[in-house]
C-alpha positions in Angstrom: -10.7 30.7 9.8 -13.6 28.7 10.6 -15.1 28.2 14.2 -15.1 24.5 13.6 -12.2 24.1 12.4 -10.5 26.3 15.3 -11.6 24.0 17.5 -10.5 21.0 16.1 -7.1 22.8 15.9 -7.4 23.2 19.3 -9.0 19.7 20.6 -6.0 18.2 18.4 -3.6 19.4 20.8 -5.3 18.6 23.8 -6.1 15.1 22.2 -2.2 13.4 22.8 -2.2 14.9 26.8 -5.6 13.1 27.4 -4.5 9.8 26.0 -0.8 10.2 27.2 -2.6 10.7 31.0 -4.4 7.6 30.3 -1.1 5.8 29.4 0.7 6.9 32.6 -2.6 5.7 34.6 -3.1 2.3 32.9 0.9 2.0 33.5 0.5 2.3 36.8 -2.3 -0.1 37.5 -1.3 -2.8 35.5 2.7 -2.5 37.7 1.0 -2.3 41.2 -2.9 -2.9 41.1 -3.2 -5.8 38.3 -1.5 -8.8 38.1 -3.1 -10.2 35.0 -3.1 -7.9 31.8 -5.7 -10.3 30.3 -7.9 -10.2 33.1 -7.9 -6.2 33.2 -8.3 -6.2 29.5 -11.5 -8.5 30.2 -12.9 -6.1 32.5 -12.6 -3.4 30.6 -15.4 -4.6 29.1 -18.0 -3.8 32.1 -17.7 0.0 32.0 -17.5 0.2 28.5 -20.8 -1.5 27.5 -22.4 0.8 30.2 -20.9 3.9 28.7 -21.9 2.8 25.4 -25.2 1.8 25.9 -25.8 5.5 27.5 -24.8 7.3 25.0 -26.7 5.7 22.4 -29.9 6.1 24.7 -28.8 9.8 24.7 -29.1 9.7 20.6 -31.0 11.0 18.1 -31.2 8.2 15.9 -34.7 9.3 13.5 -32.4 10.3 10.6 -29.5 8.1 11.0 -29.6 4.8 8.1 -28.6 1.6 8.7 -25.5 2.0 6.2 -24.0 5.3 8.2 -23.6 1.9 11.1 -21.3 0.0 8.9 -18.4 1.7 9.6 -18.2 2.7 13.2 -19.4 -1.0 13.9 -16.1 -1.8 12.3 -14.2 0.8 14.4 -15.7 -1.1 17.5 -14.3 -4.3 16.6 -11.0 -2.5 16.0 -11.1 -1.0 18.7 -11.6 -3.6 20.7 -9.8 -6.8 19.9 -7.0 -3.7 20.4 -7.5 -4.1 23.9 -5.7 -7.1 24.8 -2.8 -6.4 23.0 -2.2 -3.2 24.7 -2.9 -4.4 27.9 0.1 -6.8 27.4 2.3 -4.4 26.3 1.6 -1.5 28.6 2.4 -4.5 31.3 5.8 -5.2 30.1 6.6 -2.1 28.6 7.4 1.7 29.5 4.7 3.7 28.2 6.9 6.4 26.9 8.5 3.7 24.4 5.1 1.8 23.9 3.5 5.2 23.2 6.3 6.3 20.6 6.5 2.8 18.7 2.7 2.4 18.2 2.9 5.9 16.9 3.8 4.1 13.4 0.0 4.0 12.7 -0.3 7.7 11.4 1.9 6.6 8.3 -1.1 3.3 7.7 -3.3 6.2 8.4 -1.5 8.4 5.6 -1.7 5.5 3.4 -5.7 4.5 3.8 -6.6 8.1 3.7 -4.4 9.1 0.0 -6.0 5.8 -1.7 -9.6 6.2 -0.3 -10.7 9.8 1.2 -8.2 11.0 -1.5 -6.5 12.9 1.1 -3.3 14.9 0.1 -0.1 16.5 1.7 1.8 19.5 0.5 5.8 18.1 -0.1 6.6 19.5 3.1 4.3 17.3 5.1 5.2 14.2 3.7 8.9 15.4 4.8 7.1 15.4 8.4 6.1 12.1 8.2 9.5 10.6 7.0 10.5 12.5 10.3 7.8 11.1 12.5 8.6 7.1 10.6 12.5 7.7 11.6 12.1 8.6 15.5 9.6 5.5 15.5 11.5 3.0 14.1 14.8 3.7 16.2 12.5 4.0 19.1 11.1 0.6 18.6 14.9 -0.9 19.1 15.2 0.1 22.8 11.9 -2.0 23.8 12.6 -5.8 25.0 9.3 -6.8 23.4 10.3 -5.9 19.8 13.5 -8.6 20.2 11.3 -11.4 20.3 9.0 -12.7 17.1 5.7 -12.9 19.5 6.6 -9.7 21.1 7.0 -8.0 17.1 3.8 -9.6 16.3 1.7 -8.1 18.8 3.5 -4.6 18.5 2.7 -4.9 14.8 -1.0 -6.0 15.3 -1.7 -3.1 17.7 -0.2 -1.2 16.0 -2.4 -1.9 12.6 -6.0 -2.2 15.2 -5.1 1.5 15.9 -4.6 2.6 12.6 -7.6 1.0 11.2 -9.6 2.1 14.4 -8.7 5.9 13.6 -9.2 5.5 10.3 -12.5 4.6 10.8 -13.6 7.6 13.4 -12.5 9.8 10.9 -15.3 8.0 8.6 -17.9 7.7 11.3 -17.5 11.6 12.2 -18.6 12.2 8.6 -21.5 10.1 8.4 -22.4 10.4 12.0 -22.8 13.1 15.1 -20.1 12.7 17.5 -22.6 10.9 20.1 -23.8 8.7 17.7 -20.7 7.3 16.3 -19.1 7.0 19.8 -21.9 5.0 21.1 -21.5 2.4 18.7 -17.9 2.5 18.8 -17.5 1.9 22.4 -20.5 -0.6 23.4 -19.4 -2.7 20.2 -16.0 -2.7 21.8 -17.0 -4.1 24.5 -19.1 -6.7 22.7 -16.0 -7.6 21.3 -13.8 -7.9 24.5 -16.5 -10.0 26.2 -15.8 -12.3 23.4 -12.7 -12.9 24.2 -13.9 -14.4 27.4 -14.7 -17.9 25.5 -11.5 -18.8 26.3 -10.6 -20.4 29.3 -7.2 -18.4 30.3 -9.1 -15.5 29.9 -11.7 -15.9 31.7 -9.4 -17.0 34.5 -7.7 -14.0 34.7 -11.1 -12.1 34.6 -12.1 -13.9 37.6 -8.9 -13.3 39.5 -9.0 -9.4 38.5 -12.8 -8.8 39.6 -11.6 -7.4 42.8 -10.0 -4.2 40.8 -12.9 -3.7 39.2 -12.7 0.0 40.0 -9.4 0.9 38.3 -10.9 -0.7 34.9 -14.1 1.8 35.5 -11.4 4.6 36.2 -9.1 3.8 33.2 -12.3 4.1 30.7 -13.0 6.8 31.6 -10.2 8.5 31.0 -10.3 7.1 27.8 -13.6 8.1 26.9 -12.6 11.7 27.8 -9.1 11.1 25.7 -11.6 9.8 22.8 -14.1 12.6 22.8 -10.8 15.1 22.2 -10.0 12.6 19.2 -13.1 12.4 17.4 -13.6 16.5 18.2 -10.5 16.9 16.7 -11.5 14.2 13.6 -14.5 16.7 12.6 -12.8 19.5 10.7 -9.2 17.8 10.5 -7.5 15.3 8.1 -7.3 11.6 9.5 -3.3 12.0 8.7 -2.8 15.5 10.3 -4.7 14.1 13.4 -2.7 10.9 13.5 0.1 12.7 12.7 0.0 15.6 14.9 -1.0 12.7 18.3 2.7 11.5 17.5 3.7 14.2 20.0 2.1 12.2 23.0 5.7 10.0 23.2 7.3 13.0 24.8 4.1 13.5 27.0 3.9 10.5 28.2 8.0 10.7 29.2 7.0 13.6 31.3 4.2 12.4 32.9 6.1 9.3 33.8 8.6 11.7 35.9 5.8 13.1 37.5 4.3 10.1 38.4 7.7 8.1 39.6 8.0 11.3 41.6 4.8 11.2 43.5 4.2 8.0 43.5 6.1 5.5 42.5 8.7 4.1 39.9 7.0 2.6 36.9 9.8 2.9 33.5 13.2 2.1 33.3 14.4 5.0 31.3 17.5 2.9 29.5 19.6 5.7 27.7 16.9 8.8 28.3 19.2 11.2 26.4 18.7 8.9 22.7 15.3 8.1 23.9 14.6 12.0 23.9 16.8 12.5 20.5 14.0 9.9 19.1 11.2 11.7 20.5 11.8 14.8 19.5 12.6 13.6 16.1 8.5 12.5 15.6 7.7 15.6 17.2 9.5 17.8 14.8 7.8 16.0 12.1 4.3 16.8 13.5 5.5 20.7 13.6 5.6 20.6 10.1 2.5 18.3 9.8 0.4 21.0 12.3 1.5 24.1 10.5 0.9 23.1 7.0 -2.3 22.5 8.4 -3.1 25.9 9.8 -1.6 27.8 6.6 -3.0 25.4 3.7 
């Protein structure tokens, strides 16, 4: 087995903890630090662009074309206009049943990658996948924002932004070195959530949130370490086995959030735990199968 690709096998694992932390974290500030999920969206921007702009400074761009730009430029804006949605949802949400609905997107991802990388799964993988589809879709039931049409929408929409963003860091860490590609990705990002400060309820929000600056620099962060594990993990991996195998972060995020609640302080509900679990454990059975075709292909 390659070196390259044992690493990836590895940074695909560590990949759903990182971004499963950063859950729990952005849970916690939006239920105790932020009032406004809008505003804190907003100011995500700030430590983004900075970010961003560093690491392209950092890049060697003499061989890269203007072409190999297209696509992470697109992952940016994906990426970004995700923001607000998730911000919403993380507010009104528990993070262990936001992380397990949005976790829908590896089956878009599936999709995108057979019809244009020509990606394919053994039998047995697609069985994994019908696994992961079923513990999302009954998990979606027990949120309060999937009984409402707006509340659908946006779960749908975020949803299909993180799809298409994945989809597109898998393309970008073929045409690009990590630094490169992450560059873009993230100061475009933020480009595209200081856009969304042209609208007036926005940018009051944005105004009233300034003071928490500091947890916005903390939460990206931990996001740009959660994305460096993705994109590591992007470079000798399928997009679907990736997307796939991050389904597991559900149950992480449910044991983090017992961590948290018992250090600091209560941020879930935890309606009916037991089926919540029987869900979870359902998408996680599913990437099993998806990680060990994987290995033995």
């Amino acid at each position: 087995m390659e070196i390259g690709l044992i690493i990836s096998l590895i940074f695909v694992i560590i990949c759903p903890f990182a971004y499963a932390f950063t859950n729990i974290f952005d849970k916690y500030i939006v239920s105790y630090r932020v009032k406004k999920p809008l505003g804190m969206s907003a100011i995500s921007f700030i430590p983004l662009f900075f970010m961003g702009l560093v690491m392209i400074l950092f890049s060697n761009w003499s061989n890269i074309s203007l072409n190999a730009m297209i696509i992470p430029l697109l992952g940016g804006i994906f990426v970004g206009a995700q923001y607000y949605s998730y911000f919403f949802l993380i507010k009104h949400e528990d993070a262990s049943n936001l992380s397990g609905i949005v976790y829908f997107y590896p089956v878009i991802v599936a999709i995108l990658s057979f019809f244009i990388l020509g990606e394919r799964l053994a039998l047995i993988g697609y069985l994994g996948l019908a696994l992961i589809i079923f513990g999302v879709v009954k998990l979606s039931y027990k949120t309060s924002a999937s009984k409402s049409f707006t509340g659908f929408l946006i779960i749908a929409v975020n949803i299909l932004l993180i799809a298409l963003y994945e989809f597109s860091a898998k393309l970008t860490t073929s045409e690009l070195p990590l630094l490169n590609g992450l560059g873009l990705i993230t100061l475009i990002s933020s480009l595209v959530i200081f856009a969304g400060l042209a609208f007036k309820k926005v940018r009051v929000d944005f105004i009233s949130e300034l003071k928490n600056v500091k947890w916005g620099i903390a939460s990206e962060l931990f996001t740009l370490i959660a994305t460096f594990t993705l994109f590591l993990a992007l470079t000798n991996l399928s997009a679907t086995v990736v997307s796939a195998i991050a389904s597991i972060q559900p149950m992480i995020v449910l044991f983090y959030e017992k961590i948290a609640e018992r250090k600091l302080k209560k941020i879930s509900h935890h309606d009916g735990i037991r089926t919540k679990i029987f869900y979870i454990l359902s998408i996680i059975l599913g990437v099993a199968v998806l990680y060990i075709q994987e290995i033995f292909k």
